[in-house]
C-alpha positions as CSV (number, residue, x, y, z in Angstrom):
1,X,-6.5,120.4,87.5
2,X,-8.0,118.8,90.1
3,X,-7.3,115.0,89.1
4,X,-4.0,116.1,87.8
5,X,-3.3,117.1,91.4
6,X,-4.8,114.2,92.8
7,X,-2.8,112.0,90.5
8,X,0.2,113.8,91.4
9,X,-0.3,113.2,95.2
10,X,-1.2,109.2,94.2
11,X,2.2,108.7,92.3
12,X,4.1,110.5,95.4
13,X,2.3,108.4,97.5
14,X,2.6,104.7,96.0
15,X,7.0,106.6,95.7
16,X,6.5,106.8,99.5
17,X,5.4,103.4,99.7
18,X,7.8,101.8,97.7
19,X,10.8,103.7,99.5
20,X,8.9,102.9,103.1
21,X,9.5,98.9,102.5
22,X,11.5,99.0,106.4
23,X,14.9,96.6,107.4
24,X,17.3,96.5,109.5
25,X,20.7,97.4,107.3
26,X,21.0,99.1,103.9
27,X,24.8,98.1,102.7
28,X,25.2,100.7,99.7
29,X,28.1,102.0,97.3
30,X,30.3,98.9,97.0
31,X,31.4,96.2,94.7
32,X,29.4,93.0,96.1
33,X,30.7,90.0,95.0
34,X,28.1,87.7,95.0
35,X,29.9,84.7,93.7
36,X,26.9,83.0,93.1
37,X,26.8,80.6,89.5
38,X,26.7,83.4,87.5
39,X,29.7,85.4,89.5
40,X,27.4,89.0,90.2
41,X,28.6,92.1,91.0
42,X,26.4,94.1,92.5
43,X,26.3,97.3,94.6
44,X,24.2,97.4,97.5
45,X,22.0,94.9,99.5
46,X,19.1,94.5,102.2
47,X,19.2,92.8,105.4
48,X,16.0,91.8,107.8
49,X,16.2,89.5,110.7
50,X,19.5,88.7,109.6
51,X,19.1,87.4,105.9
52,X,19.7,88.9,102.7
53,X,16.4,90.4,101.3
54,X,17.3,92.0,98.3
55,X,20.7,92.5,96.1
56,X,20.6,94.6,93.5
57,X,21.7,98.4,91.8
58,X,22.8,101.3,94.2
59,X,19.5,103.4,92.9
60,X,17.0,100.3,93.2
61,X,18.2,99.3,96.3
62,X,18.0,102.7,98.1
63,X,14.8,103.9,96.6
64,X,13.4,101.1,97.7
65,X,14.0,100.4,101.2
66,X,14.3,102.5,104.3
67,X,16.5,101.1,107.2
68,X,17.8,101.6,110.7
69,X,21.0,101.7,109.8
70,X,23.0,102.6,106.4
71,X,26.7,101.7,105.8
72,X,28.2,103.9,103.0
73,X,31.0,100.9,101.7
74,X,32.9,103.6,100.0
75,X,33.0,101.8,96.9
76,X,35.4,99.0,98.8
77,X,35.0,95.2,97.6
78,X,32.7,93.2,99.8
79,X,32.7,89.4,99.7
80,X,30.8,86.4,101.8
81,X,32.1,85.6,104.4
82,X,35.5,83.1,104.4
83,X,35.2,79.7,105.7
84,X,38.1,77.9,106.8
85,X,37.4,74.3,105.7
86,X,40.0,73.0,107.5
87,X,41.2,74.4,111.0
88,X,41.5,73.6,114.2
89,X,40.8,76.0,117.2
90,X,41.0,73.9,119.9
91,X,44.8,72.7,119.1
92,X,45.5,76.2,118.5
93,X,43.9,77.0,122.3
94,X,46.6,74.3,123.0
95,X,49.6,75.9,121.1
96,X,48.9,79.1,122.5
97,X,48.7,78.3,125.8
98,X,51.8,76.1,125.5
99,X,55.6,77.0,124.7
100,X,56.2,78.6,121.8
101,X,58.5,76.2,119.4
102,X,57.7,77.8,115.6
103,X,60.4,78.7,113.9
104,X,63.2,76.7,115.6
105,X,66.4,77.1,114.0
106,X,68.1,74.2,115.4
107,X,67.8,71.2,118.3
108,X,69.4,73.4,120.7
109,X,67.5,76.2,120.2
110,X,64.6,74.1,120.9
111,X,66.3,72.8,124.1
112,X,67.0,76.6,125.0
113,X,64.0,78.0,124.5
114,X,62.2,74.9,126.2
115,X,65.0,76.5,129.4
116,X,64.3,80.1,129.4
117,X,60.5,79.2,129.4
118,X,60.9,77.1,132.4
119,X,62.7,79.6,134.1
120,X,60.0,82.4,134.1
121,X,57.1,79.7,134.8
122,X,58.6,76.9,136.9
123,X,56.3,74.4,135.1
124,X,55.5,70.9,136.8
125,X,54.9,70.0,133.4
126,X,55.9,71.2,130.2
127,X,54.4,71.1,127.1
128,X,55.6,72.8,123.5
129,X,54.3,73.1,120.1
130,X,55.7,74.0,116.9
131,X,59.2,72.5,115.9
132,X,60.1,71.3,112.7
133,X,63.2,69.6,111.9
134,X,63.5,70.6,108.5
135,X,64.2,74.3,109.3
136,X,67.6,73.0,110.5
137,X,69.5,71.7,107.9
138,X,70.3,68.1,107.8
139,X,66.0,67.2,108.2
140,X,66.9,64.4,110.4
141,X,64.4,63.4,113.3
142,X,65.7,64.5,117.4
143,X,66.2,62.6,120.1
144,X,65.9,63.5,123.8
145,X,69.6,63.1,125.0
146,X,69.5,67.0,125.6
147,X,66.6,67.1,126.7
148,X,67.0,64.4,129.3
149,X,70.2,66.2,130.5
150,X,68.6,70.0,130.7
151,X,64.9,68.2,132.0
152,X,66.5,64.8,134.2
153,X,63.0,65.4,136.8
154,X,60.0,67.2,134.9
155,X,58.1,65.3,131.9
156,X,58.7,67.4,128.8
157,X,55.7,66.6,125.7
158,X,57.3,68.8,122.7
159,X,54.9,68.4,119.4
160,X,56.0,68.7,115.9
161,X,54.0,71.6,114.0
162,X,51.9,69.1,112.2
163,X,51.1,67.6,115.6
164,X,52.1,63.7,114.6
165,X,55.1,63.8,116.3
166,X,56.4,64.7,119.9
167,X,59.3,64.3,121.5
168,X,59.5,64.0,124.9
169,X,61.8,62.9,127.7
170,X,63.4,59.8,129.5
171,X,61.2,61.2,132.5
172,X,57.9,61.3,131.3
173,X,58.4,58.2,129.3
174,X,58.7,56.6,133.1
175,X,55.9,58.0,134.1
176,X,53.7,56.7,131.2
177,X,55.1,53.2,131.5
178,X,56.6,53.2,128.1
179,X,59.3,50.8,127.7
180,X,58.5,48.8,124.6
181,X,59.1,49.8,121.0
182,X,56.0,48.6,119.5
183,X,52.3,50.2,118.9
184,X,49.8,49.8,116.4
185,X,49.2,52.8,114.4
186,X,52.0,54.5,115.4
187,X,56.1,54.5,115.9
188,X,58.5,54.7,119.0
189,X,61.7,55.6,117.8
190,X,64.7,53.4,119.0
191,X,68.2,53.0,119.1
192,X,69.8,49.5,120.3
193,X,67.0,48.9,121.8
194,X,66.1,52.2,123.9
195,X,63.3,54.7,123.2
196,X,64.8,57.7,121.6
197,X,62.0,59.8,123.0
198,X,60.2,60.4,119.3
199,X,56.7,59.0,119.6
200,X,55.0,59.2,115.5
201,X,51.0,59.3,115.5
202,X,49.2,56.9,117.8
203,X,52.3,56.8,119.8
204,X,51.4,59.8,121.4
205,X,48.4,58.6,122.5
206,X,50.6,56.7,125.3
207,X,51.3,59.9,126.9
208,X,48.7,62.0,126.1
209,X,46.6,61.2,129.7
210,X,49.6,62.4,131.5
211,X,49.5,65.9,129.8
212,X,47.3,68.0,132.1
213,X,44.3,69.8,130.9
214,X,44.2,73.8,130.9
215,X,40.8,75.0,132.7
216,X,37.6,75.8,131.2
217,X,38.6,79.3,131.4
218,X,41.5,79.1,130.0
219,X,40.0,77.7,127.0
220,X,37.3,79.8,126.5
221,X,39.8,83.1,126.5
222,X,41.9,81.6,123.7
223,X,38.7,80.6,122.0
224,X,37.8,84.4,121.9
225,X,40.9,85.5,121.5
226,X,40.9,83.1,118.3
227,X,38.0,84.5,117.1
228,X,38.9,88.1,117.0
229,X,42.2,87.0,114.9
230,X,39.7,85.6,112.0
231,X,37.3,87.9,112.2
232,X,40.4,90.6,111.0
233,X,40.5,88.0,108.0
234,X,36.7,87.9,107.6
235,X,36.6,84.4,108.5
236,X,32.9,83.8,109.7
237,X,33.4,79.9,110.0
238,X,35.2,77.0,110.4
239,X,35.3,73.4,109.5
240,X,36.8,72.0,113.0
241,X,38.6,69.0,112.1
242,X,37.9,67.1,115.0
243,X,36.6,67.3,118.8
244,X,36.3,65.2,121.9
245,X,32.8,65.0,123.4
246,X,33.9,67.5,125.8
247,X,34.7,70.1,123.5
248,X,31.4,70.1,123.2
249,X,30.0,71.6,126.0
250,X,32.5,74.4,126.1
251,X,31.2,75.8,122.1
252,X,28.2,75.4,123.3
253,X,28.6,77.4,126.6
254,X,30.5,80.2,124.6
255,X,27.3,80.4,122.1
256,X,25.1,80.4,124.8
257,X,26.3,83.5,126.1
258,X,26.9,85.4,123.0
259,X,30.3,85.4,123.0
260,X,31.4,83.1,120.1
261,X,29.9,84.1,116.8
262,X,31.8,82.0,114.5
263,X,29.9,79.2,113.0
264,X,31.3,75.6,113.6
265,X,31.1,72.6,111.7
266,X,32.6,70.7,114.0
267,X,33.8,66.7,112.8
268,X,33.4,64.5,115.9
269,X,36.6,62.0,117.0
270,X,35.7,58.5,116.9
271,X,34.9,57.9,120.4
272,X,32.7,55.9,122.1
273,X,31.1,59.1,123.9
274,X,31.0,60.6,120.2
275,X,29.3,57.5,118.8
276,X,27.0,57.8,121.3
277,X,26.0,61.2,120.8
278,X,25.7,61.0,117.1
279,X,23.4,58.1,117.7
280,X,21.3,59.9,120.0
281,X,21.3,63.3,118.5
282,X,21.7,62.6,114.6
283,X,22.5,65.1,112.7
284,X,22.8,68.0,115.5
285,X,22.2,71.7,115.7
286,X,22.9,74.3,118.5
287,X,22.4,77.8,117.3
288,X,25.9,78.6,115.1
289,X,27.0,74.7,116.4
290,X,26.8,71.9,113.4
291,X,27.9,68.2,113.7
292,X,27.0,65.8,111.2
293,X,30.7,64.4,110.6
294,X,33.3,62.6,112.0
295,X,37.0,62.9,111.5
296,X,38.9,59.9,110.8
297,X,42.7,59.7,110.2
298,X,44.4,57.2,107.9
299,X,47.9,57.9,107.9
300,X,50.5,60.5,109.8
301,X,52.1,63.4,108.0
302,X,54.5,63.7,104.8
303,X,57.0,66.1,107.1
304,X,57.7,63.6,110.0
305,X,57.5,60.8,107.3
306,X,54.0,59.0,108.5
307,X,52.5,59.4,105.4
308,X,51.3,56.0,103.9
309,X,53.5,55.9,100.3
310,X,52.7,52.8,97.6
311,X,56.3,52.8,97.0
312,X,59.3,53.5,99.7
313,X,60.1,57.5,100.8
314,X,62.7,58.5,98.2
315,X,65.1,59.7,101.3
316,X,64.7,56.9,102.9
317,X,64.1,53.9,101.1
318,X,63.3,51.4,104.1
319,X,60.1,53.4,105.0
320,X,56.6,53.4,104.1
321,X,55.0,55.5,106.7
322,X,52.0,54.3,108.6
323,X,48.3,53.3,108.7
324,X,47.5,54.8,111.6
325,X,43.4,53.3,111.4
326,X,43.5,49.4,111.0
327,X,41.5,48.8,108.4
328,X,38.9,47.0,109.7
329,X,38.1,50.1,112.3
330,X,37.8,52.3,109.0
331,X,35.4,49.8,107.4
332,X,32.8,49.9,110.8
333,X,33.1,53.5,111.1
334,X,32.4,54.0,107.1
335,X,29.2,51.7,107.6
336,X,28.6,53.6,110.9
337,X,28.4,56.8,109.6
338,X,26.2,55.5,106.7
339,X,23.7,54.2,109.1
340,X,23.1,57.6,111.1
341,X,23.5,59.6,107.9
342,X,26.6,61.4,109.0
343,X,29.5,62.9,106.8
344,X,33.0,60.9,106.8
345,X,35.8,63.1,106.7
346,X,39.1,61.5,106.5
347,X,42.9,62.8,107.3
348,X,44.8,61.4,104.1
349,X,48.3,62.3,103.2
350,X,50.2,60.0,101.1
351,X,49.4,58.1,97.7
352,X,48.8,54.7,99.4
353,X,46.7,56.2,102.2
354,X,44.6,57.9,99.6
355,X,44.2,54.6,97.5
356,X,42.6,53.3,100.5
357,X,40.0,55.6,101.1
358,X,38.9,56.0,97.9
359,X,37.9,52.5,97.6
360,X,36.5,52.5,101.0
361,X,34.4,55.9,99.7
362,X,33.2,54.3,96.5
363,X,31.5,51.9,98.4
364,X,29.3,54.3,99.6
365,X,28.7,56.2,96.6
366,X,26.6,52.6,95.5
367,X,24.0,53.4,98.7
368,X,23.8,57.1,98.6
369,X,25.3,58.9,95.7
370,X,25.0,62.3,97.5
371,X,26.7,61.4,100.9
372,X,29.5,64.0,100.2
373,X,32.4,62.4,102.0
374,X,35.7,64.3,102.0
375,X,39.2,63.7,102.2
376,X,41.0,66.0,104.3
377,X,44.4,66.9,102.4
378,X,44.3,64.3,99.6
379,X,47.8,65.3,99.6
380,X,49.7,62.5,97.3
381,X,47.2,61.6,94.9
382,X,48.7,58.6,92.7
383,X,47.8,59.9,89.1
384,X,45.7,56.5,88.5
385,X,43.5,57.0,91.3
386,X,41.9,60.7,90.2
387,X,39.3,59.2,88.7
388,X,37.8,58.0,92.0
389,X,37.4,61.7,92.8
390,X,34.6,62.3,89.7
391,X,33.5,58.3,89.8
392,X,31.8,58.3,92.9
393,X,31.8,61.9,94.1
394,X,34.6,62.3,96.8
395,X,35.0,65.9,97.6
396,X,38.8,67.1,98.0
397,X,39.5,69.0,100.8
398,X,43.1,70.9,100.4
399,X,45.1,73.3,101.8
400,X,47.2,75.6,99.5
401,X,49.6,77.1,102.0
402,X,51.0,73.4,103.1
403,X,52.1,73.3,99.2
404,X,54.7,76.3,99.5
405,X,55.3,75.4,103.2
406,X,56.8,72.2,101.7
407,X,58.2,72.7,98.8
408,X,61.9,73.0,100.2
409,X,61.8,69.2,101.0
410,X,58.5,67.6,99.0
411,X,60.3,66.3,95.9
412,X,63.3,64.6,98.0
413,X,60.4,62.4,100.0
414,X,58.5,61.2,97.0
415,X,61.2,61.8,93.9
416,X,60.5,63.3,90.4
417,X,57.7,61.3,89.7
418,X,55.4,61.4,92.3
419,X,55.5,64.4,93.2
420,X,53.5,65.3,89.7
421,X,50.7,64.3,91.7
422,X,51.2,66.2,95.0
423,X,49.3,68.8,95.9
424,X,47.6,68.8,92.6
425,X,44.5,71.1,93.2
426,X,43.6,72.0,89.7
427,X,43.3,67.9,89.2
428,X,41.4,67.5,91.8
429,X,39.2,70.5,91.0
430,X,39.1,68.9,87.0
431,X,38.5,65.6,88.9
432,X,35.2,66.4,91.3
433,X,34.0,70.2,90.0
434,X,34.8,71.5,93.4
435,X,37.4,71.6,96.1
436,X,37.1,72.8,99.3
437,X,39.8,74.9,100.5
438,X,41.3,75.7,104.7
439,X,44.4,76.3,105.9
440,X,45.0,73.6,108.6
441,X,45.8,76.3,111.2
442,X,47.6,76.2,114.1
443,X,50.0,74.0,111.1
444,X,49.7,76.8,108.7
445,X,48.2,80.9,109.6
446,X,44.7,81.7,109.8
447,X,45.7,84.6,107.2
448,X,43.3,83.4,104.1
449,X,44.9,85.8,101.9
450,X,48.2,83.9,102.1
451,X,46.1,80.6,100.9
452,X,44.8,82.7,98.2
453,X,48.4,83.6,97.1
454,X,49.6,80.0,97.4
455,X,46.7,78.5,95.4
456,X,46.6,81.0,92.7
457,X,51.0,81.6,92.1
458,X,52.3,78.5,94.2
459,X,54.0,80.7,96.0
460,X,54.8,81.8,99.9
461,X,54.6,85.2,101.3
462,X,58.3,85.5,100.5
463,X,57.8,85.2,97.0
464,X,59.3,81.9,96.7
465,X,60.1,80.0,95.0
466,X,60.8,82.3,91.6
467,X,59.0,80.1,89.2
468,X,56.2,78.8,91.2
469,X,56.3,75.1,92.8
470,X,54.3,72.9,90.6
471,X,52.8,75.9,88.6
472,X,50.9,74.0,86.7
473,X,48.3,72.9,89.4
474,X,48.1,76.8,90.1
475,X,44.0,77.6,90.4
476,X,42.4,80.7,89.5
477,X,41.2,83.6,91.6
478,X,37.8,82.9,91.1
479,X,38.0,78.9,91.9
480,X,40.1,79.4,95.5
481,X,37.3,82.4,96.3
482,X,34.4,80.1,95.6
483,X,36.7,76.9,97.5
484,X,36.6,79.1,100.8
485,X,32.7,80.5,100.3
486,X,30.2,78.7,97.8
487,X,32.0,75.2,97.9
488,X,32.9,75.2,101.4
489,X,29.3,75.8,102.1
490,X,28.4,72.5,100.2
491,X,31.4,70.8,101.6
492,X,29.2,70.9,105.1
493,X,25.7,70.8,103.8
494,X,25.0,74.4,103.7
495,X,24.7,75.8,100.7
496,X,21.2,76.8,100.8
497,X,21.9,79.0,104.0
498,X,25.3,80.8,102.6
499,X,28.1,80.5,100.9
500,X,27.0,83.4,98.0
501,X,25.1,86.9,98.8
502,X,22.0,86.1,98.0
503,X,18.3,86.7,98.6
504,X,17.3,85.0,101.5
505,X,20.5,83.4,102.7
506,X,22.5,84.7,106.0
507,X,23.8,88.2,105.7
508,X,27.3,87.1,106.2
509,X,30.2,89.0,104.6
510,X,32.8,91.3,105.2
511,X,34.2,94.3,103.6
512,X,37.6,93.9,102.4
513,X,40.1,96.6,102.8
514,X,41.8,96.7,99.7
515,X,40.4,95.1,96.5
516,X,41.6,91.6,96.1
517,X,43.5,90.8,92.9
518,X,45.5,88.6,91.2
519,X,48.5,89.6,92.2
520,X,51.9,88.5,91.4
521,X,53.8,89.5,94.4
522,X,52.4,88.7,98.3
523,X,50.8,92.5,100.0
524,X,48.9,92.0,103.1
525,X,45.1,92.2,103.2
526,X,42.7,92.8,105.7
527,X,38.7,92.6,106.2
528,X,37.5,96.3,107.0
529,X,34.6,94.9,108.5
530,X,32.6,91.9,109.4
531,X,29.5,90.7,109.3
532,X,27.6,87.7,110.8
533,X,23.2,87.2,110.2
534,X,23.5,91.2,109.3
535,X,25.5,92.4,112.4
536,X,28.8,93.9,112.9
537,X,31.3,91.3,114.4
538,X,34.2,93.4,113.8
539,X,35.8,96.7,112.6
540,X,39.3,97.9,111.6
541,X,39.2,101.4,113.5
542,X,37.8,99.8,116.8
543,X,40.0,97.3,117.2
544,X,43.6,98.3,115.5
């Protein structure tokens, strides 16, 4: 009886044991979505020091470990955390501190809008974002003659919502000197002669050092505030597609104290400052801070007509749109980013534009067959060309919401037949065995559940249209999940560190409020909560 009682106390003991194995979070009764390779559901998970230590059964999991704290999921869906491959926080800083010009019905709404705002601020400068001439009606480009007569004596920037185009007025194109219709890279509008006051692509540039800068502080508030709106999305990171050297220093302040939790990839502008940095910092790391790219752009936008087309714009057949890079600068970034082992993302919109940078890509692919360049968009992909994408491993970077954004007007710029190879993410996804997927926000919303609606039925959050625009590119549930966790990891060289809910990488998720599905009809979604390294970034009831 003795050894029986002994034995007893041993097994208790070693039950003890096992059950005493200590960490900091216990995550319990949910569906975990692991979507590792072989797509695991699971329903509870260990954290320590910020990194997944075990995933496994509800029983295993809680028999196993003790914790300081325990989160009862109530059998809600959890998922990694979302990265937005494609975004841009710093010109959404801009557009929110800036007139608001989305949804514009008409040029003289624009005009009155651009009044009433001056009214309440008495600006010495103003500076819009957001119009877009095809919401009213006949999709023509402005001018500035009402602008000039409502603004005669303060410069007035207004940017399209793709930001490669502005109009601005007689007055600030005074100030900036601009009298001649010609730049490289870029279009001044004319008429008999005489600026219009519609600068395309590197036109802008020619006004953009009169356009005064907000404050530090200013910046850093509508960082946060930034923040807070993707965290409600359970968006833990972004691909920032492109910074100044300046930009720098403000993340990096932000990180420093604590306040910005969002990881950043961040793809460095091809300046001589950001040259210089990459040169003497190769690839660079400041706690949730990554840069190991640069952004490059090679043509303008299909919406202001800038895209580079092979062929003429089917609404207007003397236009090709621009090459906004000469190629030779392409060419010594390419080789320059080869040298210091950085990533080469590249802005790329039309078919022509496209064609170009895949053959500057496929160079590389000869020297280092693992160098994971992108192109951002890959927007008009001549059909002849998709084999460049699987040849010599050229990762697709796409966002689905521009698709349905564009639909009312895509077919009448590129015609019947090109447009079978628009927005064609299930090619390029057959083409390279991956696609990393964004939004493009301020351009599009942050709202990741609206991509996932767009990828999966080809349709915006109106339901339209009917049928589905270009259906048959549609992707699967499962492929635009993976596009904005797992492959957007790999996209920027971290898919050992997350990306999937795995043992040992970052305990970064969130808890979804409603399960996601593939549903046929848009419903809103929402993260419940969200995680970042195993803490609590944000929750529903504290901040709603």
């Amino acid at each position: 009886m003795k050894y029986v009682l002994l034995g007893f106390l041993f097994v208790l003991s070693l039950s003890s044991c096992m059950k005493g194995i200590h960490v900091d979070l216990v995550v319990h009764n949910a569906q975990i979505h692991c979507l590792d390779d072989q797509n695991t559901i699971s329903q509870a998970m260990a954290i320590k020091d910020g990194k997944i230590i075990e995933v496994g059964p509800e029983r295993q999991i809680l028999n196993k470990y003790s914790a300081d704290e325990f989160v009862d999921a109530e059998g809600k869906e959890i998922y990694p955390g979302f990265t937005d491959a494609h975004g841009h926080i710093l010109l959404y800083v801009k557009q929110k501190l800036s007139l608001d010009l989305l949804d514009c019905k008409s040029l003289n709404e624009l005009v009155t809008r651009t009044e009433k705002y001056q009214q309440k601020g008495q600006k010495k400068f103003i500076v819009g974002r957001g119009w877009d001439q095809s919401l009213w009606g006949a999709d023509s480009m402005p001018d500035n003659t009402l602008l000039n007569k409502a603004f005669p004596n303060i410069p007035v920037c207004l940017y399209r919502v793709d930001g490669h185009a502005a109009l601005v007025n007689d007055c600030l194109l005074n100030l900036a000197g601009i009298s001649s219709t010609k730049v490289d890279g870029g279009e001044i509008r004319s008429r008999n002669g005489k600026c219009t006051g519609l600068l395309l692509d590197k036109a802008m540039d020619l006004v953009q050092d009169k356009i005064p800068r907000f404050s530090d502080k200013e910046i850093k508030d509508a960082i946060l505030e930034i923040q807070e709106e993707l965290f409600q999305y359970g968006i833990t990171g972004v691909h920032e597609a492109g910074i100044d050297f300046e930009d720098i220093a403000i993340f990096k302040s932000l990180m420093e104290s604590k306040q910005l939790k969002l990881a950043i990839y961040a793809m460095l502008m091809p300046s001589e400052k950001n040259k210089r940095f990459a040169s003497e910092n190769g690839v660079y790391r400041y706690k949730n801070l990554s840069i190991r790219s640069f952004k490059m752009f090679a043509d303008g936008a299909l919406g202001s007509k800038g895209a580079l087309l092979k062929n003429p714009y089917s609404d207007d057949h003397q236009h090709h749109g621009l090459l906004t890079t000469p190629l030779s600068e392409m060419q010594e970034l390419s080789k320059f980013c080869s040298k210091i082992g950085y990533q080469l993302n590249t802005h790329a919109i039309g078919d022509s534009a496209n064609n170009i940078i895949l053959n500057l890509y496929k160079n590389e692919y000869l020297i280092n067959k693992d160098h994971r360049w992108r192109i951002e968009h890959a927007q008009v992909i001549d059909r002849n060309d998709l084999h460049f994408f699987s040849d010599f491993a050229i990762f697709p970077s796409v966002q689905p919401t521009h698709a349905v954004s564009d639909q009312r007007w895509a077919e009448s710029r590129l015609g019947k037949e090109r447009i079978k190879g628009a927005y064609a993410y299930k090619s390029l996804l057959e083409a390279f065995g991956m696609v990393a997927i964004g939004t493009d926000f301020p351009i599009e919303l942050t709202n990741p559940f609206l991509t996932i609606f767009a990828a999966t039925q080809r349709k915006n959050k109106d339901n339209l249209p009917n049928d589905g625009f270009l259906i048959e590119e549609q992707l699967s549930l499962e492929q635009v999940l993976k596009g904005m966790t797992s492959w957007a990891a790999f996209a920027a060289f971290e898919e050992n560190n997350k990306g999937t809910i795995s043992k040992g990488k970052e305990a970064t998720f969130f808890i979804v409020k409603r399960p996601i599905w593939n549903e046929m009809t848009f419903s809103p979604n929402f993260a419940y909560s969200t995680y970042i390294s195993g803490k609590m970034v944000y929750k529903e009831d504290e901040l709603n």
